[in-house]
N, C-alpha and C positions, 0 to 999 in steps of 0.2 A: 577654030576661033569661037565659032558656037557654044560648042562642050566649055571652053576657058570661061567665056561671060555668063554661062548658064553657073558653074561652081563657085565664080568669084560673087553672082549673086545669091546665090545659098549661104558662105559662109558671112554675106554679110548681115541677111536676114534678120536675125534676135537682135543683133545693135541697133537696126534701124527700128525696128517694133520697139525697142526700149526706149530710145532716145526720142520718141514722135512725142512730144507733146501739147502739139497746136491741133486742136481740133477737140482734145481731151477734157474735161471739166476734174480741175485738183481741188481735193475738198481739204480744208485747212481746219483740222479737230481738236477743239479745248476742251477742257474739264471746267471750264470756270463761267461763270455767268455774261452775258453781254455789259459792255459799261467799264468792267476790272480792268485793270492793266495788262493782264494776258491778251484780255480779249483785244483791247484797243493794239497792242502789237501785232495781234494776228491782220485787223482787216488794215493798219497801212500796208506791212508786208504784201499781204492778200493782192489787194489795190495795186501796187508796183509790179507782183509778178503777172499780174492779168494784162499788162499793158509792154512787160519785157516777152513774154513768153507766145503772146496772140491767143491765150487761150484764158476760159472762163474758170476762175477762182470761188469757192463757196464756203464760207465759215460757218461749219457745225458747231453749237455750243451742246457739248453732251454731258449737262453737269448731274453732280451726283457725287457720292463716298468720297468727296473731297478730290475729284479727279483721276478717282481711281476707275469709274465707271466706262470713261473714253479711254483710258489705257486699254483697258479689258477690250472694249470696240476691236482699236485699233489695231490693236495684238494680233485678230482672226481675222485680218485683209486677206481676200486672197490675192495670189501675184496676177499680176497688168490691171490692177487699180489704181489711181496716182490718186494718193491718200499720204497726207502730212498731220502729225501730230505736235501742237507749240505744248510744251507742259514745262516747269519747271521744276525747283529739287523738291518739296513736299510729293511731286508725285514720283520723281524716278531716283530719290534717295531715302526721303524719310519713310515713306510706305511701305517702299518692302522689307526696311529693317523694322519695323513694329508691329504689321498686321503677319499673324502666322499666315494665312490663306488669303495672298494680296493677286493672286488670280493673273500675274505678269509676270515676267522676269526683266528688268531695264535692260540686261546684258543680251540677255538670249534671242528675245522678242523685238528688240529694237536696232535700229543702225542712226548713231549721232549722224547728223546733216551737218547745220548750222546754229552756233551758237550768234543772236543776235540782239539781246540788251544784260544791260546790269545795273541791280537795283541795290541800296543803300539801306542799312536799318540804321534808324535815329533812336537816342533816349531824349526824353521829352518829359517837364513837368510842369504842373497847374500852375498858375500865378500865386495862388497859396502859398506854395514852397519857398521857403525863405531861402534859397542858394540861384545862383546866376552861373554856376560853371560847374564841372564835372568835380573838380576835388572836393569842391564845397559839398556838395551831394551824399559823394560818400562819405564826408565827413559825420554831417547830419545823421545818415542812414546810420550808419557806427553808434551814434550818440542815441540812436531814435530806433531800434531795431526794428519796436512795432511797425515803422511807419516800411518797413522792406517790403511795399508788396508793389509787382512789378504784370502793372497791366499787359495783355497779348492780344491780337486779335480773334485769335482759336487754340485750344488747347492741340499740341500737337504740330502747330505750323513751326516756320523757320524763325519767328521772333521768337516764339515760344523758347525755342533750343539757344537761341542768340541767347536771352534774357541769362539762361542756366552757364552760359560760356560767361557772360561778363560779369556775374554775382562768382562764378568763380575767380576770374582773376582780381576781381576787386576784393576777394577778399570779404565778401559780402553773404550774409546769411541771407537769401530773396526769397519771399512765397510767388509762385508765377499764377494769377491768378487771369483764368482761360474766357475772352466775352464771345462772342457771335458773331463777331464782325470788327470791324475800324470804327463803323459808325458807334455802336453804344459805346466802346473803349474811350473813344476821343469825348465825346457829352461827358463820363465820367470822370475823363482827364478834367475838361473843363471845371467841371462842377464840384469837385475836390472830392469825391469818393475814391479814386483813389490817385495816388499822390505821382505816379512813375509809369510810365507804358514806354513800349520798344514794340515802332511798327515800322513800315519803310518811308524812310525819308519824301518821298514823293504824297504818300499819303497825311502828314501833319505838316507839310510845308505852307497851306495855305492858311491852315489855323495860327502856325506861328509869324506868319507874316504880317495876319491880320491882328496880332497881340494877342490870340485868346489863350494860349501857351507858349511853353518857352522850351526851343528844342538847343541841347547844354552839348550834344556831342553826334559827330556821324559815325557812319563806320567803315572808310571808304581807306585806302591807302595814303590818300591825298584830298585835299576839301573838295565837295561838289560842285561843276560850275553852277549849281541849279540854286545852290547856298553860300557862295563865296565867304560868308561870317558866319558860317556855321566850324567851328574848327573841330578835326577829325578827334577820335579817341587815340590815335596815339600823339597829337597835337597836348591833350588836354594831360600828359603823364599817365596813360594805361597802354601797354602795347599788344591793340587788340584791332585785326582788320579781319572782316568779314562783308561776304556780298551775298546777294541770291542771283538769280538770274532767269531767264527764259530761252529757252531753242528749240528748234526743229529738229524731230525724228521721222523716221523712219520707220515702217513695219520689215521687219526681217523676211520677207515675202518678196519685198521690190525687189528688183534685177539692180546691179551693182553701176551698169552706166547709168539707169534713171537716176539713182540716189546723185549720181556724182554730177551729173546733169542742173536736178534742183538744186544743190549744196552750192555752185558756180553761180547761178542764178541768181539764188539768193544773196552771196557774197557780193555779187554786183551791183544787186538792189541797195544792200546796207553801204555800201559805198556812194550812192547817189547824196547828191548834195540837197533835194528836196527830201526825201528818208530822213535826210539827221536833222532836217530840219524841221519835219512835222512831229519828229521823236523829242528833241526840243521844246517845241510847244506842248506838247504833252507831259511835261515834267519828266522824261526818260533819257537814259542813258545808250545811245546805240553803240553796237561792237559791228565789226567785221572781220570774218573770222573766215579760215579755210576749216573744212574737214577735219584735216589733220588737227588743227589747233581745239578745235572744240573738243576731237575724242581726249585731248591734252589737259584742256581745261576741269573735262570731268572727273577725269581721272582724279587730278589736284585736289578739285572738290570734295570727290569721296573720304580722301586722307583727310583733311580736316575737318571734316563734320561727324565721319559716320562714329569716333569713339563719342565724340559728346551726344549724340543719339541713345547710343549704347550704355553710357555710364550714368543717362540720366535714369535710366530705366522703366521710360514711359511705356505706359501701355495703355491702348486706344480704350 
C-alpha cells in the first residue's frame, strides 16, 4: 500500500507544481504605456484574477519599439514563472511581418490563452467637412482628391493598415499620413488640418459626442452598443468589417496545465457580470472566449490582414 501511494504521488507531482497558483505572484506584461486601453484591460483582468485565483497580480508596463520590447522580455521566461503577456495584433501580427529582426516569433515563442476584448476602427471627420454620411465622403473625396489624406495614429499601426484596406475598397486614392499618437491626430481632426482620421472607435467617441467631430462609419459587423447611431460600413454601402483586438499569451516555457489553468480563469473572469460591466464603463468591448476559440480567432485574423500588410509594403 505504501509503494502504491508513494507512485501514485510521483506521478502526480508536475500537475500539482503546475497547477499551484495561490501563493505565486502572476505578473501581467504590456508593451503599452499606463492609462491606453491595453493597459486599463490588463489591471481589470489583473484585479478579478487576484481575487478568483488568492493570489497576487502585478502589471508590468514594459514599453518600448511599439511593443516589441515586452515581447522580447517575455519570450526568455524561464518555465515555473507565472508570467502573462496582454498584447494585441500591432505586436503578434504586424511586427513580425515588417521588422526583418523582430527578435520573437508569435508562433514559436508563444501559446494563445485568452482572447478578451474587441475593439472597433471608426472613420471620423472635422465639422469643416461638408458631408454627414459615408457615401457623401467618398463622393467628395472623388470630386476633391487633394483632400484624400487619411489621418493615423502611428505610422505602422492597425488604423494605419485599416485606412489602406478601406481606400481600397472605396475605391479611393488615400495619402495615410502617420501622427504620434490620438491625441495630435484628434486636435488636427478638430482643427481642419486634416480632413479624415481612422482610429478606434473608443478613442473619438467622446469628441464626437461632445460635437467636436463627426464620426460617419464603424467597422464592427454590427453597430456598437457603445454608438447605437453610429451605423456600421457595411450599413453605409461598403462591405467592409474589420476589428482589432487584445489577449493573453503565453510564454512557450509554461507547462501546458498552467496555460490551461489561466485560460479557464480567465474565461470565468470575462464572463462575470461586474467584468463586463466595468469593460462597459470603460468604452470596451468584452469577449469570452475558450482557448480553443482564440487560437481560432487568430488564426482567422492572420488571413485577413496579413495580405494587406503585405501588399502595402510598409516598411518601418
Amino acid at each position: 500500500m505504501k509503494r502504491r501511494d508513494t507512485l501514485i504521488a510521483a506521478l502526480l507531482a508536475p500537475a500539482a507544481g503546475a497547477l499551484r497558483a495561490q501563493g505565486e505572484t502572476l505578473r501581467i506584461v504590456t508593451g503599452f504605456a499606463p492609462g491606453g486601453a491595453t493597459d486599463r484591460v490588463a489591471r481589470i483582468v489583473g484585479e478579478k484574477l487576484q481575487a478568483r485565483l488568492g493570489t497576487t497580480v502585478i502589471v508590468e508596463n514594459r514599453t518600448g519599439a511599439g511593443g516589441r520590447l515586452a515581447a522580447q522580455q517575455v519570450k526568455a521566461t524561464p518555465a515555473g514563472q507565472h508570467v502573462l503577456m496582454l498584447a494585441n495584433p500591432a505586436v503578434m501580427l504586424v511586427a513580425p511581418l515588417v521588422f526583418k529582426d523582430n527578435g520573437y516569433d508569435p508562433d514559436r515563442d508563444f501559446v494563445p490563452v485568452s482572447h478578451v476584448n474587441d475593439y472597433e476602427f471608426a472613420l471620423s471627420v472635422g465639422t469643416a467637412v461638408p458631408v454627414r454620411e459615408l457615401s457623401h465622403l467618398l463622393a467628395w473625396l472623388r470630386a476633391n482628391p487633394e483632400q484624400a489624406n487619411f489621418g493615423v495614429p502611428a505610422t505602422g499601426s492597425l488604423p494605419h493598415f485599416f485606412a489602406l484596406m478601406l481606400a481600397a475598397k472605396a475605391g479611393v486614392k488615400a495619402q495615410v499620413v502617420g501622427y504620434r499618437g490620438s491625441a495630435p491626430l484628434i486636435t488636427d481632426l478638430i482643427g481642419g488640418q486634416v480632413p479624415v482620421s481612422i482610429d478606434t472607435l473608443d478613442t473619438v467617441l467622446p469628441q464626437h459626442e461632445a460635437g467636436k467631430l463627426r464620426i460617419l462609419a464603424s467597422s464592427g459587423a454590427k453597430r456598437s452598443p457603445l454608438a447605437p447611431n453610429v451605423p456600421t460600413f457595411r450599413e453605409s454601402g461598403l462591405n467592409l468589417v474589420a476589428t482589432g483586438w487584445n489577449a493573453f499569451f503565453a510564454p512557450a516555457s509554461m507547462p501546458a496545465p498552467l496555460v490551461q489553468r489561466y485560460a479557464t480563469a480567465i474565461r470565468e473572469v470575462m464572463a462575470d457580470a461586474d467584468t463586463q460591466r466595468k469593460f462597459a464603463a470603460a468604452q470596451m468591448s468584452p469577449v469570452v472566449a475558450t482557448q480553443a476559440q482564440t487560437q481560432a480567432m487568430l488564426k482567422g485574423y492572420r488571413a485577413q490582414w496579413a495580405p494587406v500588410v503585405a501588399q502595402s509594403g510598409y516598411q518601418p
